[in-house]
N, C-alpha and C positions, 0 to 999 in steps of 0.2 A: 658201828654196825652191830646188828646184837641178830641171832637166829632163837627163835625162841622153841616152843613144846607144840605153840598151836599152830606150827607149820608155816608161823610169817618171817620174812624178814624186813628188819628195819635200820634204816642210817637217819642217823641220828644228827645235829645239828647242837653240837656244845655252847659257841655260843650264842646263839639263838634260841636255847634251852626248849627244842621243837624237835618234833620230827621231820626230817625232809620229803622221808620217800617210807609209806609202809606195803609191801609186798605178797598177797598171799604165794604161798611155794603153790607148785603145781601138783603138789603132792599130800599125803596127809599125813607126811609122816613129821617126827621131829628132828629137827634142825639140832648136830653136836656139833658140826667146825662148818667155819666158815674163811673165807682168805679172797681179798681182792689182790689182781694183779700187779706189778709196780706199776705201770702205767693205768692204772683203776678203769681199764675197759672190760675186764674179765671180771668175775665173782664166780667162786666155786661154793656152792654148798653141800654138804657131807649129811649124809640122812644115817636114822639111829637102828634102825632093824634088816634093811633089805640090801647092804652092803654095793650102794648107790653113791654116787654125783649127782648135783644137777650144776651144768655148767648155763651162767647169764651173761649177757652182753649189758654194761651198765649203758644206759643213754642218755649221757648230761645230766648222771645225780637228779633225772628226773623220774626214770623207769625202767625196770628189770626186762628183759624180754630175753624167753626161755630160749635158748640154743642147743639145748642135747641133755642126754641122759650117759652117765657112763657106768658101766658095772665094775667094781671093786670087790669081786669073791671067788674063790676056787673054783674050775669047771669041774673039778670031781672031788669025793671025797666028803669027811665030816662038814666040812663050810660052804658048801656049794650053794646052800640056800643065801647066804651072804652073811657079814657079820658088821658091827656097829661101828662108821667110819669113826677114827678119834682125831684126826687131826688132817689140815689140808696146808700147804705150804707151798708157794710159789717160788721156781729158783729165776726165772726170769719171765720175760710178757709172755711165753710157748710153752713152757714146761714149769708142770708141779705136780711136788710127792702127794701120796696118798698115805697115811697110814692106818689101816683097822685092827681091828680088836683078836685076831688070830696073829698077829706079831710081825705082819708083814707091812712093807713099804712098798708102792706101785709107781710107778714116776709115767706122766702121761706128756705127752706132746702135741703139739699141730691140732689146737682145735679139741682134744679130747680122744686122738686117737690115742694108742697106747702103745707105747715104745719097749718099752720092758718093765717086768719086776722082781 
């Protein structure tokens, strides 16, 4: 899977040297992390300005359908506007870190609610 600048994302098919699935994001921002579930029913994508999730439901490696949006930014303070997700990390099918560009790690659960960080 690769998330690109022009807001799509794509899985890819190696050897089939194709693409399976290209996606526009619902958004227009760009795509820095990306991370499927261990069970590849989830896809998180990590947007680069607005200190943003967008969480997908994969369906049969055939198509993305949008499930939520989650905020990843300070409620108060210098970053409250949001900062540039860097990385998304799955610790099992419910819960995965978040980390952005202000130094922080988010860990989120159940669907995208958010447990602590």
């Amino acid at each position: 899977m690769s998330g690109c600048l022009d807001s799509s994302i794509r899985l890819w098919s190696i050897p089939k040297k194709s693409v399976l699935m290209a996606d526009k994001s619902h958004t227009n921002e760009a795509i820095t992390a990306l991370s499927f579930s261990p069970d590849a029913k989830w896809l998180v994508a990590g947007l680069a300005t607005v200190g943003m999730c967008v969480l997908y439901e994969n369906i049969e490696n055939k198509h993305l359908k949008d499930f939520g949006r989650i905020d990843c930014r300070n409620r108060k303070g210098r970053h409250s506007s949001g900062r540039k997700v860097a990385g998304v990390s799955f610790i099992s099918n419910e819960e995965f870190l978040v980390a952005t560009n202000d130094s922080r790690l988010r860990l989120f659960s159940g669907g995208g609610r958010r447990a602590r960080s």
